[in-house]
C-alpha positions in Angstrom: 20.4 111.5 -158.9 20.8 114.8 -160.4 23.7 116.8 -159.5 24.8 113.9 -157.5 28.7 113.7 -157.2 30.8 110.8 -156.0 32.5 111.8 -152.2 36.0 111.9 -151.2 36.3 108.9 -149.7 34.8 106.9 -152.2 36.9 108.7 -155.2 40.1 107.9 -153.2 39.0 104.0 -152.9 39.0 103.5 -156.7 41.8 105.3 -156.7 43.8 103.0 -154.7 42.2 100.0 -156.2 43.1 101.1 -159.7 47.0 101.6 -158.5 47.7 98.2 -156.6 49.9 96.4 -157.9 48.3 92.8 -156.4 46.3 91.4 -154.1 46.0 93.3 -150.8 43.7 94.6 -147.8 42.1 97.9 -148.4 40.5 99.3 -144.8 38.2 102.2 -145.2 37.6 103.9 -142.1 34.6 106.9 -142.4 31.7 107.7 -140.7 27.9 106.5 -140.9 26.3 107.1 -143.9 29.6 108.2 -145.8 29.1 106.0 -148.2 31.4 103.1 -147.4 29.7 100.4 -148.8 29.3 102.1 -152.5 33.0 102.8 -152.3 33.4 99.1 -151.3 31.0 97.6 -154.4 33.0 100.0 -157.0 36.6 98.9 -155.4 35.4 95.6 -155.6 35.0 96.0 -159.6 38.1 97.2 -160.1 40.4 94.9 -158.3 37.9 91.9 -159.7 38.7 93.4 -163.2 42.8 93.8 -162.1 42.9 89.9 -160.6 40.5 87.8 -163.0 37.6 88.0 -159.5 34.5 85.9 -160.5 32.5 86.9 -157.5 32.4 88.7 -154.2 31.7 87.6 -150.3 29.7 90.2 -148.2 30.2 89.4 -144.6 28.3 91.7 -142.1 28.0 90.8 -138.0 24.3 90.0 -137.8 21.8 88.3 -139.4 19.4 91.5 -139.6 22.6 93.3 -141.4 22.9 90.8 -143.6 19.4 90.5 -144.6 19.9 94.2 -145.4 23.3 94.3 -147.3 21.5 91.4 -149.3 18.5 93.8 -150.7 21.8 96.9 -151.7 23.5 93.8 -153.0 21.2 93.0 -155.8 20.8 95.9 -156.6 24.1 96.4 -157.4 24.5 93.2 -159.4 21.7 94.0 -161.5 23.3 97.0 -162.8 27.0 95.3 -162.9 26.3 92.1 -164.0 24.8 91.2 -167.9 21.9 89.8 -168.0 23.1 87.3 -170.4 25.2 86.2 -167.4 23.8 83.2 -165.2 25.3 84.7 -161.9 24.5 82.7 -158.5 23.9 84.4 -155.5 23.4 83.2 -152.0 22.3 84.6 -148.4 24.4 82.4 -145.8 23.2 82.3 -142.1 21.2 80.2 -139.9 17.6 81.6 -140.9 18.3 82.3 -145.2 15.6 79.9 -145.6 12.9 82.9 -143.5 14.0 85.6 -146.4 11.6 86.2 -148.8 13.9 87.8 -151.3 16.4 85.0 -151.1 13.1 82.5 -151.3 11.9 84.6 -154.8 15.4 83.9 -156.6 15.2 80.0 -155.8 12.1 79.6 -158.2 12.3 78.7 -161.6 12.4 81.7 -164.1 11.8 82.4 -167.3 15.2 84.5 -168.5 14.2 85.4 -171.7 10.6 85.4 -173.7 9.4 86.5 -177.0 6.0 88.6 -177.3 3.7 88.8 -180.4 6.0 91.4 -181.7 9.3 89.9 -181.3 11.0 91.7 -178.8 13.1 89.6 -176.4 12.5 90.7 -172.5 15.1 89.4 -171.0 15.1 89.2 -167.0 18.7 89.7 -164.5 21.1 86.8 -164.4 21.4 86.4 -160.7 19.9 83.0 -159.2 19.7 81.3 -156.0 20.5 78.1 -157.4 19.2 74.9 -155.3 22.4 72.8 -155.7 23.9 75.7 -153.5 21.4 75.3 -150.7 22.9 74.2 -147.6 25.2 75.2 -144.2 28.5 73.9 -146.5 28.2 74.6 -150.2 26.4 78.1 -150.3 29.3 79.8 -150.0 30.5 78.6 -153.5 27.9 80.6 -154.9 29.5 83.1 -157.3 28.0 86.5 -155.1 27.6 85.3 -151.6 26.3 88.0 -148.4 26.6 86.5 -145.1 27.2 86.9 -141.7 31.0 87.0 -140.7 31.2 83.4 -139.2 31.2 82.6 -142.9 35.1 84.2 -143.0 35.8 83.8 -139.2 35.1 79.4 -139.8 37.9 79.4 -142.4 40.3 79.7 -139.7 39.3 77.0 -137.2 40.0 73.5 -137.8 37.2 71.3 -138.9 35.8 68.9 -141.6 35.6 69.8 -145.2 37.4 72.9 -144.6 38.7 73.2 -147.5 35.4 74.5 -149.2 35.1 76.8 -147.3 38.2 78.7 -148.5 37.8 77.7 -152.5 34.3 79.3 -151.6 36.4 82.4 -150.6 39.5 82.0 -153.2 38.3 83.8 -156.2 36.3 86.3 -155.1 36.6 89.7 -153.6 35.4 89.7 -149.9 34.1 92.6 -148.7 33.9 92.6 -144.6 32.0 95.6 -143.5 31.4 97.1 -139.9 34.5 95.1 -138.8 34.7 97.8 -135.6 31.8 94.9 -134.0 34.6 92.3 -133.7 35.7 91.7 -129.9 38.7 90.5 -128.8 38.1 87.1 -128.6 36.6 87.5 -132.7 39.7 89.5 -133.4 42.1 86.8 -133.0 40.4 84.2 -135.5 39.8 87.6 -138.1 43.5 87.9 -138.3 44.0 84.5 -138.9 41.6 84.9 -141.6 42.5 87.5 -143.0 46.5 85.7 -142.9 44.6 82.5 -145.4 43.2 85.2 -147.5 46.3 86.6 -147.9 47.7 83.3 -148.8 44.8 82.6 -151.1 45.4 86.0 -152.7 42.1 87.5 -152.4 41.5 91.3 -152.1 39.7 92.4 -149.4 38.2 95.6 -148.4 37.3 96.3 -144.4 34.9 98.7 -143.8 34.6 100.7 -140.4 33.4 103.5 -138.3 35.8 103.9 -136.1 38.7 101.3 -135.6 42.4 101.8 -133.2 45.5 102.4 -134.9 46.9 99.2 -133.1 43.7 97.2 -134.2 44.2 98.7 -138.3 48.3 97.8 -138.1 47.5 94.2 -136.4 44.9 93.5 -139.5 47.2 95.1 -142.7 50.4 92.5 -140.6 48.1 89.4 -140.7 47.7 90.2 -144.3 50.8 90.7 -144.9 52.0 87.9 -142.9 50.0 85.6 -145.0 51.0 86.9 -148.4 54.3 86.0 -147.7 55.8 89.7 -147.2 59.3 90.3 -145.5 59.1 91.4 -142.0 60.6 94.9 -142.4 57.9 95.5 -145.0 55.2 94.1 -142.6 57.0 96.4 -139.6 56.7 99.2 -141.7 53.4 99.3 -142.9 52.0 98.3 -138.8 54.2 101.4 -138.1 52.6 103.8 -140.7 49.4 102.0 -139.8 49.7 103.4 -136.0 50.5 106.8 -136.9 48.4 107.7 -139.4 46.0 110.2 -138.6 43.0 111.7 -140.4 39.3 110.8 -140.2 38.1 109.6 -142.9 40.8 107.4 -143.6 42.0 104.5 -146.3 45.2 102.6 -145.4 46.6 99.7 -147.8 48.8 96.6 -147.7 50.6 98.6 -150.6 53.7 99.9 -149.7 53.8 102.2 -152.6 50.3 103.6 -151.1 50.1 105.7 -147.8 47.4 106.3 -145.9 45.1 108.5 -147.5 42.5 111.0 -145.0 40.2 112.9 -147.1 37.6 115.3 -146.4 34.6 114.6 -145.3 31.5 115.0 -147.9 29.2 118.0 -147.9 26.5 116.6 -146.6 24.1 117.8 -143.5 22.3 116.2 -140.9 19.4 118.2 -138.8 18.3 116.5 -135.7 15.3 117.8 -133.4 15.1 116.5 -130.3 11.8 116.9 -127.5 11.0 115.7 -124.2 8.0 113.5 -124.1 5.5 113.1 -121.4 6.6 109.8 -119.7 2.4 109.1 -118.5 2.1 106.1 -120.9 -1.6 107.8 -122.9 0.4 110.7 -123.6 3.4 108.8 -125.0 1.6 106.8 -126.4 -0.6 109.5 -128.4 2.4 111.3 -129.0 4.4 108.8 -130.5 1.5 107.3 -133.0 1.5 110.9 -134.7 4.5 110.5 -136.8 4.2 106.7 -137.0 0.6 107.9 -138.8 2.9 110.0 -141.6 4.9 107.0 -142.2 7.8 107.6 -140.1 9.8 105.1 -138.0 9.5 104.8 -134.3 11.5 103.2 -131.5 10.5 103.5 -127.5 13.5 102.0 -125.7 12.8 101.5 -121.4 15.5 100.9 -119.0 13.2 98.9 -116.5 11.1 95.9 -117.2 8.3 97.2 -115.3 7.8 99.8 -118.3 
């Protein structure tokens, strides 16, 4: 948009990107609506263009996320990649088949036509190819979004395992809103993360808000798998634990430190007013900005209500 400029936090992730030296973990830690996933998608260019990356695996914790990220996805690869390039793309979880966007790439398309006057119209290279279909081979789809049992599966023991992780080597994989894992998802991230490390494949981890002793166990799985020395791992959990700053970008890279940088200009204004709980006047109230083509939400505690 017009006097739009690029935010702190997303200038200092290209920044790192551009200075690693290999592979590595990037976590970006900033608040909602910061921008995270942009600076994720641009990062992502860069260290695909630095490693010889032909694609790049979104992995989100829900379905409904996923579905989203899926609809910013394409538009991103539309703008990044040619349209003389036959790119596949896939959505990976348990209901794909129920998305309607997904369902519109699986048809057969024209990529380029001729009119009366010659012109050639030529369409975006991105297609849901059918050979791809399926719980096992999706992920070897050149652009892949998911949901994050797509990552978490590479580290558990099981049959034809091994495509999994060629569907991961290769690519950059971007693992957003990583602050949703629990414990018991924590310990199969890190392992993970240690394969991806030993596949060398960038990764960037995008957060809200994540524990200095959660950010140093993820950047010394990493590590651990990329076959670093332990001081080096020690050191980097160390500078991991102490580094302060919101928003923040630490890196497997020893030769970069953390990085906190300021927080974008941008404002927020939020009105809040106490509604009549009597369910006519709630309900009379609430259909007046739904009429204007807002968005509303009406959340009970009891089941009564």
């Amino acid at each position: 948009p017009e006097n739009a400029d690029i935010r702190p936090a997303q200038r200092a992730a290209m920044r790192i990107a551009r200075e690693m030296s290999r592979p590595g973990l990037i976590i970006i830690e900033a608040p909602t609506g910061e921008g995270k996933t942009e600076a994720a998608f641009s990062a992502a260019e860069i260290l695909a263009a630095k490693f010889g990356c032909g694609g790049a695996l979104i992995a989100l914790p829900t379905q409904a996320t996923s579905n989203a990220m899926f609809t910013r996805a394409q538009h991103w690869l539309q703008k990044s990649v040619p349209n003389t390039d036959a790119a596949s793309i896939a959505l990976c979880h348990g209901k794909a088949q129920f998305n309607d966007e997904f369902q519109r790439l699986r048809e057969p398309k024209i990529t380029s036509v001729h009119d009366e006057d010659g012109y050639r119209v030529s369409q975006s290279g991105l297609r849901a190819h059918w050979w791809l279909s399926g719980r096992k081979k999706a992920a070897l789809a050149d652009f892949v979004v998911g949901t994050i049992d797509q990552v978490l599966l590479s580290a558990l023991t099981s049959r034809h395992l091994m495509l999994r992780h060629l569907g991961m080597a290769g690519k950059v994989v971007i693992l957003d809103e990583v602050h949703a894992a629990d414990q018991y998802m924590s310990v199969y991230l890190d392992r993970a993360l240690e394969w991806l490390g030993a596949l060398g494949v960038p990764v960037i981890a995008l957060s809200a808000t994540l524990p200095p002793a959660r950010r140093a166990e993820m950047l010394s799985a990493y590590q651990n798998g990329r076959g670093d020395q332990r001081d080096d791992r020690e050191h980097t959990a160390e500078i991991a634990r102490e580094a302060a700053g919101y928003p923040l970008l630490t890196t497997t890279d020893l030769a970069s430190p953390p990085r906190p940088t300021p927080p974008s200009e941008r404002t927020r204004a939020t009105r809040v007013t106490r509604l009549d709980e009597d369910l006519q006047a709630l309900t009379a109230q609430i259909f007046e900005p739904a009429e204007e083509g807002g968005c509303v939400a009406v959340l009970h505690n009891t089941v009564d209500r």
